[in-house]
N, C-alpha and C positions, 0 to 999 in steps of 0.2 A: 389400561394401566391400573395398576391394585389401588386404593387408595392409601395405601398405606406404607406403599414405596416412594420414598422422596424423589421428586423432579428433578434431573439435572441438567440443566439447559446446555451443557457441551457434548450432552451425547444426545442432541438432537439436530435433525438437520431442518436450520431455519427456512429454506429454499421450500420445505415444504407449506409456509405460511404463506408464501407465494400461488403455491399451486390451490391452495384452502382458497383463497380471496377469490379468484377465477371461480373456482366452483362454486362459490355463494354468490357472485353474480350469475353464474351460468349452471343452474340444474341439467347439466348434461356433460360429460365426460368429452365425450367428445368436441363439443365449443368450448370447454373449460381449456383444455387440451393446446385449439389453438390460440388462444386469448394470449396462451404463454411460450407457446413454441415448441409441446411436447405433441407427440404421438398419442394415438389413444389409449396401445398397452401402457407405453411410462405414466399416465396420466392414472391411468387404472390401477396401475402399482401405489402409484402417491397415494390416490385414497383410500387402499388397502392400510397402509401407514399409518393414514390418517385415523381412520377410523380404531386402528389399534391403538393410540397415542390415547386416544378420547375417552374409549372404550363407547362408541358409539355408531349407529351405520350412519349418520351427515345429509344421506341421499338417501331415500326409497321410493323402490317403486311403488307408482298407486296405478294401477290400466299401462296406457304405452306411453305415461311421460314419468320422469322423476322429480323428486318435490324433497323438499329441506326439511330435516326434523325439527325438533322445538329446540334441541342445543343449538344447531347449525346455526337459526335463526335471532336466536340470541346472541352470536358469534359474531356472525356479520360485522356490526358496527364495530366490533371491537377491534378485532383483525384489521381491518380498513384503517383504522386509527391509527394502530402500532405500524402498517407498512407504510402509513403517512408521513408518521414519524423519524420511521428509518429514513426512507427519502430526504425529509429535508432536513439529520443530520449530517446525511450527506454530502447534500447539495451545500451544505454551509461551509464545505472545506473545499469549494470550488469558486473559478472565478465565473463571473457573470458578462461575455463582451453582446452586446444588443445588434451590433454589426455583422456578426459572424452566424450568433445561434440562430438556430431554425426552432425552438421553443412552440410550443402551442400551449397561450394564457385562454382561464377560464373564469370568464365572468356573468355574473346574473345584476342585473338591473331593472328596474321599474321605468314605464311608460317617460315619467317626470324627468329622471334623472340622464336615459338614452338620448333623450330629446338633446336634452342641456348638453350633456358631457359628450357622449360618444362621437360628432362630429372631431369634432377638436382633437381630444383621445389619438381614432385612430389615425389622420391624420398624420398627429405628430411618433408616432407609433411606428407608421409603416416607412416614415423619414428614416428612424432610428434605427429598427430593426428590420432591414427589409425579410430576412431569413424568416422571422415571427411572423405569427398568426393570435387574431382573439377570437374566442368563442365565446357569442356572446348567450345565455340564457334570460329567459323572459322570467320577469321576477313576480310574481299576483301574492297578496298578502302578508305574511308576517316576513320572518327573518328564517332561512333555508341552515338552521343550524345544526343538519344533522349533515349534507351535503358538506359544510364549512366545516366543520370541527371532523370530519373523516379529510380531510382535504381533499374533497373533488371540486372543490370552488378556487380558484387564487382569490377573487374579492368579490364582495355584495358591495351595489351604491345604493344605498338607499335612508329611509331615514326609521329608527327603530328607539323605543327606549331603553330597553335591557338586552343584554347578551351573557353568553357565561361565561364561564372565566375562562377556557377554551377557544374564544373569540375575541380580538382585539379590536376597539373600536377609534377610530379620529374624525372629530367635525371637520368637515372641508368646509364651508360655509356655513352662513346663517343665512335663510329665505324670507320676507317677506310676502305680501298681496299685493296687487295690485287691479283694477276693473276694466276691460272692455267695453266700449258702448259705443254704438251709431253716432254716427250726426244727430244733432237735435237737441243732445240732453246738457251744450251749454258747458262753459269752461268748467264747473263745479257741481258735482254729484251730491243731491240733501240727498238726508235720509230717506224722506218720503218717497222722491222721484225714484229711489232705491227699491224702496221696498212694495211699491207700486207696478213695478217694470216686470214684464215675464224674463227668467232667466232660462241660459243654459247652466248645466253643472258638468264637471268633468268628473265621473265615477266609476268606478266597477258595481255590477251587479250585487246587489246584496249589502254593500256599504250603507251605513246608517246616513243619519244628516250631517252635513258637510261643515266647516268651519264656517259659513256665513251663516247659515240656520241655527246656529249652538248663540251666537252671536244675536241676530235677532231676535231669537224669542229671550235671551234675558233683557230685553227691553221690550218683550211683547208683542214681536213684533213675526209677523209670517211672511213668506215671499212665495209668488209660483212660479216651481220651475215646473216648465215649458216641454224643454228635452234634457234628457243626461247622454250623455258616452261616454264610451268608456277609455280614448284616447285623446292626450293633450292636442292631436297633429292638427286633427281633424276640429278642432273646436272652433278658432278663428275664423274660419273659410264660414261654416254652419252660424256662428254669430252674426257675418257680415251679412249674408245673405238671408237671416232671417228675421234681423233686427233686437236680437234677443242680448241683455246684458249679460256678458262671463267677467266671472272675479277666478282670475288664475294665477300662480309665482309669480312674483313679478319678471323675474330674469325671462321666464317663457311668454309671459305677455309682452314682451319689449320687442323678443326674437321675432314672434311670429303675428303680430297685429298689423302687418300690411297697411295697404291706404285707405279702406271701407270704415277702420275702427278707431277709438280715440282713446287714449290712455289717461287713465283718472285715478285718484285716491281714493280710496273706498271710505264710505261716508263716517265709516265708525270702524272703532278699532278690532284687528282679527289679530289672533293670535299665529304669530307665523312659525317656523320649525329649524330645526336643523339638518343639512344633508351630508350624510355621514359614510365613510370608507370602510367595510369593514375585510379582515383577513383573518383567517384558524391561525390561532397559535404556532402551531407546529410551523408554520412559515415563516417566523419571526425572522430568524436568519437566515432565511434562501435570498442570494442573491438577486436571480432573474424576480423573483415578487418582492424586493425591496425596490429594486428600478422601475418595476410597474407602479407601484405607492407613489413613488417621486416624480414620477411621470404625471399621477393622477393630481399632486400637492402643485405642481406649477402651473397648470390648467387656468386663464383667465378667463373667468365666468363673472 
């Protein structure tokens, strides 16, 4: 298209923004094709279209595969975005019954918050909605805000400081710490017995030092840990059996300290966090992901 002929969005057919999206997840006409439910000619026609509309080839070939140009890929998110959008203006002029839909929700959560939340969750989840399903994704690091603001996510749980204005955030709690420790170490945890002690730490690879390390040494103070892992489930069991103090949530230390461990106040103050719900914008008014929010707001944790 010339650039100097004005756009006009009723003499285009939006359905091909449909077919555009398929194709940018699927470099191939033919899986683009059935992503959507078209044939390979109709498919091959749309981005005949397509590519007229853009003035652009979207696909080319390089050897025997095909590969996105540099528009296409710029496109991507955007697309994504706007058919997000469309959806769940949609969805906002419909009712929501949890009884009846077969829905499939998409969530990503962290080690911490799976632990905590998702028993409960789905649970009361699959009471409500038997027809419903969750998916859940495993969450490592920051905040998946590109996944969220295209809406492929309905929610993150986890705990972040910033998001953009495309993301809407609500604390669900406030967390504190709390210390696991063997027999032995006596109804009250000093400092020193503290910092004396081999620990476990609960981490991901690569994660710096922990809230308890940030914390001793502004009193000077070092601790050795012993072992890290990298999941909450597993820490309790490896504490018990290997005598080593863990300072983890307290709500997960409450859960999961069995009868081997002793639950203590940690001997000096740690700073603790907030865990927080978050949803894309564009969902603000969808039903089925407002009764998931409200699902996740009644949760007793």
């Amino acid at each position: 298209m010339a650039d100097d002929v004005p756009l006009k969005l009723s003499a285009i057919d939006l359905n091909l923004l449909v077919v555009l999206d398929a194709l940018l997840r699927e470099p191939s006409v033919t899986k683009a094709g059935k992503r959507v439910g078209l044939s390979q000619p109709a498919t091959s026609h749309a981005l005949g279209r397509l590519r007229e509309l853009f003035g652009d080839p979207l696909l080319v070939r390089e050897g025997r595969r095909m590969h996105h140009t540099e528009l296409a890929q710029r496109l991507a998110p955007r697309v994504r975005r706007v058919l997000s959008e469309v959806e769940a203006t949609l969805a906002a002029g419909r009712s929501f019954d949890p009884a009846t839909s077969q829905r499939a929700f998409r969530i990503a959560t962290n080690d911490y918050c799976g632990t905590l939340l998702l028993p409960s969750l789905v649970a009361r989840f699959a009471e409500a909605a038997p027809g419903c399903s969750i998916d859940v994704h495993p969450l490592h690091g920051g905040l998946p805000a590109g996944p969220l603001e295209r809406g492929e996510l309905d929610m993150v749980l986890g705990t972040y400081i910033q998001a953009s204005e495309d993301v809407r955030v609500e604390t669900l709690f406030e967390e504190t710490f709390s210390c696991l420790v063997p027999r032995g170490f006596g109804a009250r945890l000093s400092l020193q017995a503290f910092a004396e002690a081999r620990h476990l730490l609960v981490a991901n690879p690569g994660y710096g030092p922990g809230v308890v390390d940030i914390a001793l040494a502004e009193r000077g103070l070092r601790r050795h840990v012993a072992a890290r892992v990298p999941h909450f489930m597993v820490a309790p069991a490896i504490a018990a059996r290997s005598g080593l103090v863990l300072t983890l949530p307290t709500r997960i230390a409450k859960a999961l300290r069995g009868d081997a461990l002793r639950l203590r106040r940690p001997p000096l103050p740690l700073q603790g966090f907030e865990v927080q719900m978050l949803w894309p914008a564009s969902r603000e008014l969808d039903p089925g992901a407002t009764w998931l929010r409200q699902l996740l707001r009644e949760l007793d944790v």
